[in-house]
Backbone as a ProteinNet text record, in pm:
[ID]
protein_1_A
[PRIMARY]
XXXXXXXXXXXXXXXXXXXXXXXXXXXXXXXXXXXXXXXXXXXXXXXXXXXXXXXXXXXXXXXXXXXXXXXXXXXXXXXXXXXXXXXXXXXXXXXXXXXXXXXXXXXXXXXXXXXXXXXXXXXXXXXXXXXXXXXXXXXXXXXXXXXXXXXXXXXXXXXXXXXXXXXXXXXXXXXXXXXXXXXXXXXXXXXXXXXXXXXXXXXXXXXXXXXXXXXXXXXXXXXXXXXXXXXXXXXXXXXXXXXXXXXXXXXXXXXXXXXXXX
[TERTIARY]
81.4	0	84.4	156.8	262.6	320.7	353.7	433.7	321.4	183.6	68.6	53.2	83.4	98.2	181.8	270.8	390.9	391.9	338.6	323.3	219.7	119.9	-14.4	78.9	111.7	209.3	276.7	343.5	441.6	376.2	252.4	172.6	179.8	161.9	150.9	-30.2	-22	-165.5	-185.1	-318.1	-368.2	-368.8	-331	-348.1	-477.6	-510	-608.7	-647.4	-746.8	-682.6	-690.7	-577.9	-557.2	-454.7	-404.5	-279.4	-374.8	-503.2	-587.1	-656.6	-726.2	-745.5	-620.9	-525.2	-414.8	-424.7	-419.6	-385.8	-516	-626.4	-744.9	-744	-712.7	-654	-533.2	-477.5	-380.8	-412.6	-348.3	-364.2	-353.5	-240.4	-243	-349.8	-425.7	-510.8	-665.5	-742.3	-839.8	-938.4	-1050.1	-1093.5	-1107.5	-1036.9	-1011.7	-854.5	-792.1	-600.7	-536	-390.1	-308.2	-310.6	-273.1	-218.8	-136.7	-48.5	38.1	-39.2	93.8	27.4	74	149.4	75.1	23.4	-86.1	-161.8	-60.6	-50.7	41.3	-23.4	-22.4	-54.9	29.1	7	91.9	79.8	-17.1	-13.5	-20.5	7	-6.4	-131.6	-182	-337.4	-368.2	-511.6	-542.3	-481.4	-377.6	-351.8	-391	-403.2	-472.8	-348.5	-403.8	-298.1	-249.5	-329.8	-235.6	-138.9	-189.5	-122.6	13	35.2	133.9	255.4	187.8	241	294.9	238.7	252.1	371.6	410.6	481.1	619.5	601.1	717.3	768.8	669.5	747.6	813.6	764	798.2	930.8	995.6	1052.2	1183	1228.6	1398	1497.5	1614.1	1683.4	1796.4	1791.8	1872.1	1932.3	1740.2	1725.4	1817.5	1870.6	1944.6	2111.2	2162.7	2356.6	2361.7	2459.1	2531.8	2609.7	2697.7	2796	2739.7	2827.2	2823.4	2882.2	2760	2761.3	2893.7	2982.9	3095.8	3050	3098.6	3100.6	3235.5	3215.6	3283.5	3228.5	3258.9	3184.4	3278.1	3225.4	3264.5	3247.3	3310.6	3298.9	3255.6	3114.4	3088.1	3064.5	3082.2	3134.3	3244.6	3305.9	3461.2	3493.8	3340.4	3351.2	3366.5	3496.3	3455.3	3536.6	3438.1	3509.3	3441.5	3556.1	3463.5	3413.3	3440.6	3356.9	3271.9	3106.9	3022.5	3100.6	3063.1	3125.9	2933.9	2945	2815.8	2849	2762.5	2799.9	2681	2646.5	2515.1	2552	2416.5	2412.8	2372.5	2282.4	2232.3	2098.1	2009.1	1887.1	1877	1824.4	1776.5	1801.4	1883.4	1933.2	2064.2	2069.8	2204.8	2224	2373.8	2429.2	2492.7	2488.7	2548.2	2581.3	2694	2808.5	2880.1	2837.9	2940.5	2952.8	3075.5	3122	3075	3067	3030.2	2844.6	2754.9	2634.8	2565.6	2478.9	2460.6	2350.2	2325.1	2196.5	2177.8	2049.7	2030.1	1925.2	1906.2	1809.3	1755.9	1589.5	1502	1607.3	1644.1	1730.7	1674	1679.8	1636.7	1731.5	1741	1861.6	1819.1	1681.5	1634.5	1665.1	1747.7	1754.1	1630.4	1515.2	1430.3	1334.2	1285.1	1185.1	1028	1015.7	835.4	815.7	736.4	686.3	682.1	728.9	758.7	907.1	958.6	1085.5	1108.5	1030.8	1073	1055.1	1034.1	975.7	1081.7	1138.7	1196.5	1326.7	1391.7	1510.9	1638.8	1742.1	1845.2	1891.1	1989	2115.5	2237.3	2289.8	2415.8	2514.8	2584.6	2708.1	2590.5	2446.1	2406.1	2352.4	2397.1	2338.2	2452	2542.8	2687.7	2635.6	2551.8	2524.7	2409.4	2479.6	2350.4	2316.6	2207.2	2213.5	2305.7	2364.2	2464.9	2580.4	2565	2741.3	2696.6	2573.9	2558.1	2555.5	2626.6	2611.3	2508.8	2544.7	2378.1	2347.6	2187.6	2197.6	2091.6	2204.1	2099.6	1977	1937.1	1856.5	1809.8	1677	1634.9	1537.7	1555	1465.1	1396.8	1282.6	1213.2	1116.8	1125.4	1085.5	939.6	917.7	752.5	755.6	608.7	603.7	626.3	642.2	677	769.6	801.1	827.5	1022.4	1005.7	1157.6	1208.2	1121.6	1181.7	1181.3	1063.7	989.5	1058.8	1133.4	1151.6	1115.6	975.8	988.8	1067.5	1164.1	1258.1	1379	1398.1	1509.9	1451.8	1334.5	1303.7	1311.4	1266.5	1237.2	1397.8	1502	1596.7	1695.6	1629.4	1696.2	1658.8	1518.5	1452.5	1512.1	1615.2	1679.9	1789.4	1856.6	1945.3	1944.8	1817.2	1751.3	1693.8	1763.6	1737.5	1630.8	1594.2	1484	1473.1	1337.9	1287.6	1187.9	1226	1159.6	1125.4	970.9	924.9	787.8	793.7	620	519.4	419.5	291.4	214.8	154.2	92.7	153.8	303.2	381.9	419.9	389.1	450.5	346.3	225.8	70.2	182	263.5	316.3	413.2	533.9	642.1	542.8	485.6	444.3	389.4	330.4	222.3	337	513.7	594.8	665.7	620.4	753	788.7	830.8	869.3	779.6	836.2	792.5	742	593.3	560.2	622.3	748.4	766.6	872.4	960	1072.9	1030.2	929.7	852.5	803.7	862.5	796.8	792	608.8	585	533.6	601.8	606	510.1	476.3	367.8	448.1	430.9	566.3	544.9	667.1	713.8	727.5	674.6	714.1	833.8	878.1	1063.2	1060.5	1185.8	1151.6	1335.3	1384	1449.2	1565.5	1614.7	1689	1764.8	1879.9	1968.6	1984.8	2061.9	2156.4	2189.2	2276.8	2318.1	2243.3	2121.3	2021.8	1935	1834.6	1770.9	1711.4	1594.6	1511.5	1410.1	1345.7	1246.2	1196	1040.3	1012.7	956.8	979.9	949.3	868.8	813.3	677.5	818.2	718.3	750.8	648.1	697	585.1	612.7	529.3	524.9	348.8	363.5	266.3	254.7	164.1	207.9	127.3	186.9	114.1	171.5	92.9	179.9	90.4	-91	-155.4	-213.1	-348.2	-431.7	-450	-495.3	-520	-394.8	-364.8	-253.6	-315	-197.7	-231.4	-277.7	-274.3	-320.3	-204.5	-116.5	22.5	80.3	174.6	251.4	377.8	435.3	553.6	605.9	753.9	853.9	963.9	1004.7	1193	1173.8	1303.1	1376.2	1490.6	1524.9	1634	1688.5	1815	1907.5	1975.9	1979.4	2062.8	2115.7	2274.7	2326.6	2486.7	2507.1	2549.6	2572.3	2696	2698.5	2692.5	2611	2627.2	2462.6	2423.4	2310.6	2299.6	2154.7	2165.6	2009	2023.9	1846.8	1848	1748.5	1708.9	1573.3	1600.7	1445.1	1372.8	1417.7	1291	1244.4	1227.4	1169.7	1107.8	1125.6	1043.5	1044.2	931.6	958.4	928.4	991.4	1018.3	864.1	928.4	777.4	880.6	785.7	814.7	876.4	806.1	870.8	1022.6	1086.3	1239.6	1286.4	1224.8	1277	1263.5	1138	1070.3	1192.8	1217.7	1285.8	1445.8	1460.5	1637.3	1619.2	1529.6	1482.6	1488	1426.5	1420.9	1539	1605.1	1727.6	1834.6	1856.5	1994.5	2096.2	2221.1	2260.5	2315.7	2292.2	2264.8	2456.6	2528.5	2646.2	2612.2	2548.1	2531.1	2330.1	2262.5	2121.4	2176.4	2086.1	2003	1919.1	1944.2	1801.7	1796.6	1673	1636.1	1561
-121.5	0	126.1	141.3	224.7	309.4	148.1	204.5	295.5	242.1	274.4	457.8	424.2	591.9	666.7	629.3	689.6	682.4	620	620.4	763	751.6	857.7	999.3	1005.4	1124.2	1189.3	1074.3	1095.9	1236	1188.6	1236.3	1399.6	1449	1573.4	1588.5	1709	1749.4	1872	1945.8	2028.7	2159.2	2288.6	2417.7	2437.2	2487	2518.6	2642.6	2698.5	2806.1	2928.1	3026	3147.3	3092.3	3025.1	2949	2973.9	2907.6	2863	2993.6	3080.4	3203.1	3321.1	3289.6	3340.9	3310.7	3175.1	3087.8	3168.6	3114.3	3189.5	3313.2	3430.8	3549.7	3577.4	3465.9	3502	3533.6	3589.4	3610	3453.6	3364.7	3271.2	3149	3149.6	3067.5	3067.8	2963	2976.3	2843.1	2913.9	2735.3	2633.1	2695.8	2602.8	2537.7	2540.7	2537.1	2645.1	2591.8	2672	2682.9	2798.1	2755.1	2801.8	2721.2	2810	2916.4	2979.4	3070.1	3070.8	2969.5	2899.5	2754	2777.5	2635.8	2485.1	2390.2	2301.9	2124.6	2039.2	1922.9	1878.6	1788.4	1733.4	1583.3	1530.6	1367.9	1345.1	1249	1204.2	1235.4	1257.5	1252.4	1117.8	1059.8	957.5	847.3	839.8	754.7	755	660.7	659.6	586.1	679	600.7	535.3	417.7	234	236.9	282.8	283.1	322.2	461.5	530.6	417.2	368.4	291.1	154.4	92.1	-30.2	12.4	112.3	144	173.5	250.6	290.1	153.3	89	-72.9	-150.4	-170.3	-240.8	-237.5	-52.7	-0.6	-145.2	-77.6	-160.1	-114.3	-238.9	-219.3	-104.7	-74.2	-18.1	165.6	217.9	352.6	388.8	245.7	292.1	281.7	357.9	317.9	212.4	209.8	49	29.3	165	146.1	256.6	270.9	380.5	518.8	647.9	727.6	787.2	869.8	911.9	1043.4	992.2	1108.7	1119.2	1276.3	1303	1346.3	1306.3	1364.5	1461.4	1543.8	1666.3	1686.2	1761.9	1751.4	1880.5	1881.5	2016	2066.4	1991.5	2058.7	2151.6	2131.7	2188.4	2234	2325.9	2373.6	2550.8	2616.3	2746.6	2847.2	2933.4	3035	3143.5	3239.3	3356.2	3419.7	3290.3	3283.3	3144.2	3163.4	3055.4	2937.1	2859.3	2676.6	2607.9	2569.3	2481.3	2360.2	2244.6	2098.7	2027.3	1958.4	1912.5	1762.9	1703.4	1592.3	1486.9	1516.7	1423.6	1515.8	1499.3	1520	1683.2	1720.9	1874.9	1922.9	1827.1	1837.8	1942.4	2046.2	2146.9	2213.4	2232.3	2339.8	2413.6	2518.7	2668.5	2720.7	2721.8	2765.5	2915.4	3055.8	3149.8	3222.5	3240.9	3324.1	3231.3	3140.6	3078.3	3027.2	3109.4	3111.1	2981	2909.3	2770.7	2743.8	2700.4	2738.8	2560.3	2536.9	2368.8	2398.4	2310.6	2373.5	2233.8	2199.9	2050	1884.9	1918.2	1784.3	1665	1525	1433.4	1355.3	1245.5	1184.5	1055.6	1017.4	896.8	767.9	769.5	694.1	658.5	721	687.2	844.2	847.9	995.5	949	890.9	838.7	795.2	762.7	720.5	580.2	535.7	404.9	323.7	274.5	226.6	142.3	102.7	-12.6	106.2	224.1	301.7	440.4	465.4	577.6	610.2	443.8	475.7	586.5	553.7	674.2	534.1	647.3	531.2	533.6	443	441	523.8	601.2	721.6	807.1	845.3	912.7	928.2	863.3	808.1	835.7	861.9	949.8	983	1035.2	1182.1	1118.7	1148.5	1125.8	1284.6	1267.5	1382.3	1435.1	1337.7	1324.1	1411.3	1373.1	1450.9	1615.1	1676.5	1815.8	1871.8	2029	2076.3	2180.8	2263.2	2334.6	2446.6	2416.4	2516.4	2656.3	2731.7	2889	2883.2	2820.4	2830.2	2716.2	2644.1	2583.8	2648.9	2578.1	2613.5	2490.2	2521.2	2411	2429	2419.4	2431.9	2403.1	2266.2	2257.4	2113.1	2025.3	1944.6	1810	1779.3	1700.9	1545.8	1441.6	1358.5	1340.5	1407.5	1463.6	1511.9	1589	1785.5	1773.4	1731.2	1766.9	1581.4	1561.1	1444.6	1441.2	1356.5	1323.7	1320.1	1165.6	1126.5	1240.3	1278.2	1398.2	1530.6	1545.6	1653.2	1647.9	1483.8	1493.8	1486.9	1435	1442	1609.6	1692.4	1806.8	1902.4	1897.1	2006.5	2060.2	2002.9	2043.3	2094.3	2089	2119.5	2315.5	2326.5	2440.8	2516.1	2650.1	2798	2832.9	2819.3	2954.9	2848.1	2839	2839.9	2906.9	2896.3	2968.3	2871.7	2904.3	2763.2	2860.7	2762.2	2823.4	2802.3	2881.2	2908.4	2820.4	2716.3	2634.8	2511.6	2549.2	2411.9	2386.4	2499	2528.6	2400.4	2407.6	2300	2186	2123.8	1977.3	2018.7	2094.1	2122.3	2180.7	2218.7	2219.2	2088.6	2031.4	1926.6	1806.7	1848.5	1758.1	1789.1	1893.9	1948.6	2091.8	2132.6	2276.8	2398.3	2439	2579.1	2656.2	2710	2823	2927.6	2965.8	3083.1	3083.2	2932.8	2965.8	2937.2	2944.6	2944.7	3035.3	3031.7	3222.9	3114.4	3159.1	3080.5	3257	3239.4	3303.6	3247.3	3334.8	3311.7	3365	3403.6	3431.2	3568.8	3612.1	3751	3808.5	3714.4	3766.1	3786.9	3839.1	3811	3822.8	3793.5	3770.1	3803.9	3924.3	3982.2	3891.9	3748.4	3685.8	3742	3863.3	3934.5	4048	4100.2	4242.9	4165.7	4098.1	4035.4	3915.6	3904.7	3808.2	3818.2	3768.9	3802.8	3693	3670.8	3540	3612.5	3573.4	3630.6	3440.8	3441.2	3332.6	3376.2	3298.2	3346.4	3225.4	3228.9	3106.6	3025.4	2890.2	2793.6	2695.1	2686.5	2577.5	2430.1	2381.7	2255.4	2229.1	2183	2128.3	2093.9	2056.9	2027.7	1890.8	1812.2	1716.3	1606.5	1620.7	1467.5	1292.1	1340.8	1214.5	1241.5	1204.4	1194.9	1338.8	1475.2	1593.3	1674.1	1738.3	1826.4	1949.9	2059.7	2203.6	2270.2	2230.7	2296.4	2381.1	2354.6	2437.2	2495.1	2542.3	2596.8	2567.9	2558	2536.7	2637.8	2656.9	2829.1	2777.1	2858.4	2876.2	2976.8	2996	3072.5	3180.5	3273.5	3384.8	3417.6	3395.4	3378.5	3524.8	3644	3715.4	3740.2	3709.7	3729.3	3770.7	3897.8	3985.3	4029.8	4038	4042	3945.2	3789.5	3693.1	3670.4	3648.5	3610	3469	3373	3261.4	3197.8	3129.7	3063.4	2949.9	2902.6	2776.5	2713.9	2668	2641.6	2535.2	2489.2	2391.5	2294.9	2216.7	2121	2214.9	2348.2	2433.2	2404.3	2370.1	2334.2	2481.6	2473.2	2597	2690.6	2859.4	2907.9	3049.6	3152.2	3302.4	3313.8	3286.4	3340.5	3329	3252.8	3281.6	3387	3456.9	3565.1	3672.7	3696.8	3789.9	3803.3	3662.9	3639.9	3736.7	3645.8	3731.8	3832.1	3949.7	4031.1	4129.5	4105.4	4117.8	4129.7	4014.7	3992.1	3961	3901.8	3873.2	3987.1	3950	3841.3	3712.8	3621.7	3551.7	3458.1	3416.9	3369.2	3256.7	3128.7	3008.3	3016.2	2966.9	2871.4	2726.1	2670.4	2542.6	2487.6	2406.4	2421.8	2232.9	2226.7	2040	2034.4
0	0	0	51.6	77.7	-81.9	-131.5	-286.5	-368.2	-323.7	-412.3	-393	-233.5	-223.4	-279.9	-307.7	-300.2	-468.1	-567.8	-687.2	-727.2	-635.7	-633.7	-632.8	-520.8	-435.9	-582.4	-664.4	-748.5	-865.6	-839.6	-1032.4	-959.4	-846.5	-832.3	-804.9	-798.2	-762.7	-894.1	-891.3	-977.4	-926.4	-986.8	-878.5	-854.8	-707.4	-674.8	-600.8	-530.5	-454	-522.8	-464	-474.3	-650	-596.8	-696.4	-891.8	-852.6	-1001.8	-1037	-918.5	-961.9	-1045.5	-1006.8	-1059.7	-1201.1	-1221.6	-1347.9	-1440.7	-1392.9	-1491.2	-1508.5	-1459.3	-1499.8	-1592.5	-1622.4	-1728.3	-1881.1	-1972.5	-2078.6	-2203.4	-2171.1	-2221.5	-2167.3	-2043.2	-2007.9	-2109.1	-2166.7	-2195.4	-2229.6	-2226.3	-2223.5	-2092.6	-1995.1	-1893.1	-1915.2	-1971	-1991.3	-2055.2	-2028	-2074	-2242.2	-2339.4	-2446.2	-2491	-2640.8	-2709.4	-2773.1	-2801.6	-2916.4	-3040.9	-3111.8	-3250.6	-3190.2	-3289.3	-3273.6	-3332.8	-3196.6	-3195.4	-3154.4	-3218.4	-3221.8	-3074.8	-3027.1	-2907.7	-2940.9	-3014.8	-2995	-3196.6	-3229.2	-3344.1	-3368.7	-3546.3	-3540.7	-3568.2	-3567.2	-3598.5	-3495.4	-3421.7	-3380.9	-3192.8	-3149	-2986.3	-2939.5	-2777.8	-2729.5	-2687	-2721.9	-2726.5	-2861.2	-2921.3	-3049.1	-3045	-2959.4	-2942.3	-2832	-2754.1	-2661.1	-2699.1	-2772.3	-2895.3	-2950.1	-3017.3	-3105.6	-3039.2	-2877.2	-2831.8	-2768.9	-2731.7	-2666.1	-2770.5	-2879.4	-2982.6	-3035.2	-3015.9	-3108.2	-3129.1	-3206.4	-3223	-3153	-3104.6	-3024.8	-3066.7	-3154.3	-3241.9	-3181.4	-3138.9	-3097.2	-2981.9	-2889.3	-2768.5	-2825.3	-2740.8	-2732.9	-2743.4	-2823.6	-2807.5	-2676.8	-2628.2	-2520	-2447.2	-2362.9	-2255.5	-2309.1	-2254.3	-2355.6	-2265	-2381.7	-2282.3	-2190.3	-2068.5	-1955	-1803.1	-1805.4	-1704.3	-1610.8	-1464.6	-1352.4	-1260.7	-1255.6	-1201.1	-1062.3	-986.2	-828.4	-807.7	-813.5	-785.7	-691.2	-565.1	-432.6	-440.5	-541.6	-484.9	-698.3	-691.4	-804.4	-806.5	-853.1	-797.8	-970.2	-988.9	-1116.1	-1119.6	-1151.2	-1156	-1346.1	-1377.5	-1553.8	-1507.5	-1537.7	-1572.6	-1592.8	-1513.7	-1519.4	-1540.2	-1658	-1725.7	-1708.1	-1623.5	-1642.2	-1683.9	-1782.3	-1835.7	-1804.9	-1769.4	-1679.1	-1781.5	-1872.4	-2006.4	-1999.5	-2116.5	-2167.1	-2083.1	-1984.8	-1976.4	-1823.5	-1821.3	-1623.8	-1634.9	-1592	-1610.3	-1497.8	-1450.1	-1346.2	-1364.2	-1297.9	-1353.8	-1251.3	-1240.3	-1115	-1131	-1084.3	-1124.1	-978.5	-964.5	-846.1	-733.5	-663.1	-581.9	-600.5	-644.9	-681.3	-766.4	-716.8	-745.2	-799.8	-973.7	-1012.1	-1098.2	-1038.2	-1091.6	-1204.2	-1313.5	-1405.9	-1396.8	-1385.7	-1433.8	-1361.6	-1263.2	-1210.4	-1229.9	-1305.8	-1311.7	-1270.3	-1140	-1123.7	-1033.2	-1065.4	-1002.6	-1089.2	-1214.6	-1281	-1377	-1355.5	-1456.9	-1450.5	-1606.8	-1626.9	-1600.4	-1516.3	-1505.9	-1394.5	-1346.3	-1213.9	-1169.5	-1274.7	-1296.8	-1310.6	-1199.7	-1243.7	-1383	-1406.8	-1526.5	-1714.1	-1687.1	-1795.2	-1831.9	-1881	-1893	-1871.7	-1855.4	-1756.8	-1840.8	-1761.1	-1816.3	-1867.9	-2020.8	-2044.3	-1989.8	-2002.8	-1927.6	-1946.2	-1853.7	-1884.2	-1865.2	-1891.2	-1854.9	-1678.2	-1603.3	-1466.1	-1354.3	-1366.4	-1321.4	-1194.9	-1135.7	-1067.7	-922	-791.5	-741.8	-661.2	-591.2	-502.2	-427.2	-377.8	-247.6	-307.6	-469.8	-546.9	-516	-495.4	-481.4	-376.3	-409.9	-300.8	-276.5	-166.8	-140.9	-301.9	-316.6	-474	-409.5	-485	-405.2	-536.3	-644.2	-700.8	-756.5	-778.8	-857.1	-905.9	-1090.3	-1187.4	-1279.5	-1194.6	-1265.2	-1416.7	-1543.8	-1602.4	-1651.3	-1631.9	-1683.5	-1571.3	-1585.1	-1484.1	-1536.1	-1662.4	-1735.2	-1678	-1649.2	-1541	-1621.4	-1713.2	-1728	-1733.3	-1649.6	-1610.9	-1508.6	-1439.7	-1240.9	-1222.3	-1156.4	-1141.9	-937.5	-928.6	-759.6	-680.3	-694.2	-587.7	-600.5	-698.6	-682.2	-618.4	-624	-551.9	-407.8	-318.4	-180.7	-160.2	-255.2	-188.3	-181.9	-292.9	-306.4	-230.4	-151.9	-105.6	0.4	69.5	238.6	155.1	39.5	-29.4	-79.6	-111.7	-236.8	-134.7	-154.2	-82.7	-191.1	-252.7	-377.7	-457.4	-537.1	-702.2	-772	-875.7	-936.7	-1080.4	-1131.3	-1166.4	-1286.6	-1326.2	-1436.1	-1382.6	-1382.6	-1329.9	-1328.8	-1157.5	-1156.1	-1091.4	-1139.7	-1072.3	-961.8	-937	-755.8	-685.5	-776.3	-646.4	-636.8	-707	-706	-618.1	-597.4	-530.8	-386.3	-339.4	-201	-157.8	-243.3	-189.7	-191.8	-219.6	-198.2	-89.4	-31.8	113.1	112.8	-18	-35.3	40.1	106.7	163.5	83.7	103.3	3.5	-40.7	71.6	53.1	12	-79.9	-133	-300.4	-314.8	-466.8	-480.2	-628.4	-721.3	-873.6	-865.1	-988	-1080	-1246.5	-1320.2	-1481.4	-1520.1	-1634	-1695	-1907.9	-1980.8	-1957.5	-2014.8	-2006.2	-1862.5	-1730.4	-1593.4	-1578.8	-1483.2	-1433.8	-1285.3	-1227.2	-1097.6	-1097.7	-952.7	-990.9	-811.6	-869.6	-744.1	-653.7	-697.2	-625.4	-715.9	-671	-724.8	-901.4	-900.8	-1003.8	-1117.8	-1054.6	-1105.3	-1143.4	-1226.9	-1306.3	-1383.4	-1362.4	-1408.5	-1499.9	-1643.9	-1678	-1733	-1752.9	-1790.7	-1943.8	-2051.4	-2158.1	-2243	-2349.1	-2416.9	-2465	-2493.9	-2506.1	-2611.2	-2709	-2798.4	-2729	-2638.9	-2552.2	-2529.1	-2396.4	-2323.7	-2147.5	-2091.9	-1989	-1941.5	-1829.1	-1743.8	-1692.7	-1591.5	-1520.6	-1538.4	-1561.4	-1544.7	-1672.4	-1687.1	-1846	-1863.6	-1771.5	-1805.6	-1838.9	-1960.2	-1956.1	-2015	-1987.8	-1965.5	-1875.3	-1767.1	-1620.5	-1565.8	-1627.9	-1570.1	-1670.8	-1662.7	-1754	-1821.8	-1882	-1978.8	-2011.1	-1943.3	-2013	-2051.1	-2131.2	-2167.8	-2050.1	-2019.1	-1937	-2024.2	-1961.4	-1961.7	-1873.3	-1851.8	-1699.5	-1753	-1672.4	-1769.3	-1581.7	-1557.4	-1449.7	-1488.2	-1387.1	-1424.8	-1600.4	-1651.9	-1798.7	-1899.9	-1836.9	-1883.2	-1944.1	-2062	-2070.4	-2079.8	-2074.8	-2133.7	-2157.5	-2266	-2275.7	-2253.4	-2193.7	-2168.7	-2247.7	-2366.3	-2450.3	-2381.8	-2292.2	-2243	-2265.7	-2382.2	-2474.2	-2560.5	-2614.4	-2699.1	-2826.5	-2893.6	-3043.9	-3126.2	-3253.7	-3295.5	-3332.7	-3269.2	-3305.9	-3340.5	-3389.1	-3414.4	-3264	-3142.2	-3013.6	-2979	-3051.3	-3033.8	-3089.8	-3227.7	-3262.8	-3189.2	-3181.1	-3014.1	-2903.4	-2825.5	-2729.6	-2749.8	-2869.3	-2928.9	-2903.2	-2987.2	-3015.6	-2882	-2786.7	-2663.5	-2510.3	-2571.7	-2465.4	-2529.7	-2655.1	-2681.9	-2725.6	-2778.9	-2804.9	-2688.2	-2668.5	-2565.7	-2588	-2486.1	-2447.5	-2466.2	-2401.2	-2429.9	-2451.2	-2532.5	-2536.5	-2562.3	-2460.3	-2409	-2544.4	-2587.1	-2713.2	-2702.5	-2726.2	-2725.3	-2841.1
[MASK]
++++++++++++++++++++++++++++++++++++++++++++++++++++++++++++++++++++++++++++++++++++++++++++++++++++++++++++++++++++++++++++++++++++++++++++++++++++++++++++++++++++++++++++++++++++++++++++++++++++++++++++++++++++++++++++++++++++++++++++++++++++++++++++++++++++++

């Protein structure tokens, strides 16, 4: 019974509250969800989703590594520069170390992206990393709620870890209803910003995606990010598939030092 909970626990909850009145006042909310703003397919047409599921079990062995993907692990306890030190973990897990200042982006490090051990796992060389290798992060940024972005077991183990986050609008209901203190969450809708220190600088910006953790998606939100700290800019696309809003974005904040792009 226990695991059953603890599977439930996993999916997150829905915003509610002061939290959903927020949400329905937004400009991109309508209908009762979130949306893009070009109109964007999320599932195959015509096809359901056994179909979709059939197809991903089936696939050929072919799609994975043959070997172990190459990696180096870094000691980022005893990581210190006063130029940006970037260490990418595999798929959309990233740390960003400048001047002592400790910034985690989407941490996935339970060994698997789903709620399910047997579903999603990492490949090998990608699995390097546990909690224990980190040290305290003055920021997490959680991008969308997606189970390979918002990963559970890395969260209950990061939360005594993480001074501040800052997250897309809506996601915060799952990160409290996991432990997190209300008051170290600042959830942002696009074009918000949220201003961390003297030197920091978070804005949340659109994203051609989606959102969800169980059968309902779009209750939350999905952002790229813009880290612009001190003279350093940087984008984080998120899982963003391509829209006019990157030109906007450039347009807006760049020319940008490193983007993130998936």
């Amino acid at each position: 019974m226990a695991g059953i909970a603890d599977f439930k626990r996993s999916i997150g909850i829905k915003p509610e509250g002061e939290r959903l009145e927020r949400i329905k006042k937004s400009f991109n909310y309508k209908d009762g969800k979130f949306q893009n703003i070009q109109p964007t397919e999320v599932s195959p047409k015509d096809a359901s989703t056994f179909d979709v599921l059939k197809e991903f079990i089936t696939r050929p062995k072919s799609v994975r590594p043959s070997a172990e993907l190459p990696n180096i692990k870094t000691d980022l306890k005893n990581l210190s520069s006063d130029k940006p030190v970037i260490v990418w973990f595999g798929h959309s897990s990233y740390f960003i170390g400048f001047k002592g200042f400790r910034i985690l982006v989407d941490p996935v490090f339970s060994g698997n992206a789903s709620p399910v051990s047997f579903f999603g796992k990492s490949f090998p060389g990608a699995d390097k990393y546990e909690i224990e290798d980190f040290p305290e992060i003055d920021l997490l940024i959680q991008t969308h709620d997606h189970y390979d972005h918002l990963d559970y077991p890395s969260i209950l183990k990061l939360k005594n870890k993480v001074k501040k986050v800052v997250t897309s609008l809506g996601v915060g209901a799952h990160l409290e209803y996991w432990g997190i203190a209300p008051e170290m969450i600042t959830e942002l809708n696009w074009w918000e910003d949220h201003q961390v220190n003297q030197n920091l600088k978070l804005t949340a910006t659109p994203a051609r995606h989606f959102s969800g953790r169980g059968f309902t998606r779009f209750q939350t939100l999905w952002s790229s990010f813009v880290i612009e700290f001190e003279n350093y800019k940087f984008f984080v696309g998120a899982d963003s598939g391509y829209s006019d809003q990157f030109k906007e974005i450039g347009e807006k904040f760049g020319p940008f030092d490193l983007a993130f792009m998936e």
